[in-house]
C-alpha positions in Angstrom: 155.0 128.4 153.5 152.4 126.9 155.8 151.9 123.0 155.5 149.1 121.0 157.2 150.2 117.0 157.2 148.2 114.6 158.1 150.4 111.2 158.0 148.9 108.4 155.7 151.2 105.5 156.7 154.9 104.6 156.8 156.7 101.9 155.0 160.4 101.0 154.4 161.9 104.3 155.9 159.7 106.8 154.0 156.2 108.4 155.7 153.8 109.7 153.1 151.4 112.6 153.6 148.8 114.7 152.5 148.8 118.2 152.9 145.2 118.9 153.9 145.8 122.8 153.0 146.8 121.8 149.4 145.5 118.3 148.8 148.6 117.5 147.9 150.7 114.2 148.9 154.5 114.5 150.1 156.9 112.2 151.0 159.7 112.2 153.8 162.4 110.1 154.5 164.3 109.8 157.5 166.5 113.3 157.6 163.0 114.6 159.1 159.9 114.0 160.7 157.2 116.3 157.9 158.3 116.5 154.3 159.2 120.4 154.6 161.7 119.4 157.3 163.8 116.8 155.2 167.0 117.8 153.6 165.0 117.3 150.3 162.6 119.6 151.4 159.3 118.9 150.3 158.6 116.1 147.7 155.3 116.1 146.2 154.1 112.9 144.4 153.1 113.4 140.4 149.8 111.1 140.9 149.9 111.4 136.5 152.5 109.7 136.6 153.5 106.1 136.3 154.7 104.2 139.0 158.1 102.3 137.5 159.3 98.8 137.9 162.6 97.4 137.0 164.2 94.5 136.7 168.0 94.5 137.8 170.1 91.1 136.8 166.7 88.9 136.3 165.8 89.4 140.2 166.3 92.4 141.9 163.2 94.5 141.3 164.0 98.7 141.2 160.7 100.8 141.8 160.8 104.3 140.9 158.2 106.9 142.5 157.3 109.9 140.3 157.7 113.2 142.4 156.7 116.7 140.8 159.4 118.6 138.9 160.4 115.5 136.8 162.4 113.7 139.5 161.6 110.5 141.1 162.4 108.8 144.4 162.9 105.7 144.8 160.8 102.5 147.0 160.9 99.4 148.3 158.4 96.6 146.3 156.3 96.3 149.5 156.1 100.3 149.8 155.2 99.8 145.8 152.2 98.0 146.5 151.2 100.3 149.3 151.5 103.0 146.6 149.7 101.5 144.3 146.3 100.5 146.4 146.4 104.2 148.1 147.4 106.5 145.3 145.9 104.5 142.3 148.8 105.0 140.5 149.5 103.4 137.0 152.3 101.0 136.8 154.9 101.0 133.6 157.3 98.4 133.5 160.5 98.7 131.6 161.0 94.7 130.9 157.7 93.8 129.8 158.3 90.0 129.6 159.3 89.6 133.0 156.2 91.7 134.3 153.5 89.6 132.2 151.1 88.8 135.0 152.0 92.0 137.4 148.6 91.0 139.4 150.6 88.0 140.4 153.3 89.7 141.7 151.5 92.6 143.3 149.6 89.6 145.2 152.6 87.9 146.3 153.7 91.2 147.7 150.9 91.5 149.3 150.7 88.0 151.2 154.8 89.0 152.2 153.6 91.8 154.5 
């Protein structure tokens, strides 16, 4: 298969992509340069998918990408945010009341780059 990537940015030891024969995104992490030479192979994102965020024991924050073929990958927060403002994606979060002003947080994310 024949794969045209054009690199979108890096964050957190993944590189995401967009396949400008497909239109479709991919990510890679570090077993390879391009997606289709990881020992994944290649991951496309599922853009109609939610983005999720966890909450492990009160602080540790899990973020899980959505990737075609029901799987999912997952991110750092920082790489989240990044997600979020390229992608558009929608955000579910599993423990609502710790999530209740996610603006907030995605803000403070922000100002930690």
């Amino acid at each position: 298969m024949k794969y045209d990537w054009q690199l979108l940015f890096s964050s957190d030891g993944h590189k995401y992509f967009l396949d400008k024969l497909s239109g479709k995104y991919a990510v890679a992490d570090g077993s390879g340069y391009f997606p289709n030479e990881t020992d994944d192979g290649v991951l496309w994102l599922d853009l109609q998918k939610p983005l999720t965020l966890d909450l492990w024991n009160g602080t540790f924050i899990s973020v899980s990408v959505p990737l075609e073929a029901d799987v999912s990958t997952g991110a750092t927060v920082r790489e989240a945010s990044k997600l979020i403002d390229k992608f558009k994606f929608c955000v579910r979060t599993t423990k609502k009341e710790y999530f209740k002003d996610l603006s907030k947080l995605i803000s403070r994310i922000k100002e930690g780059e």
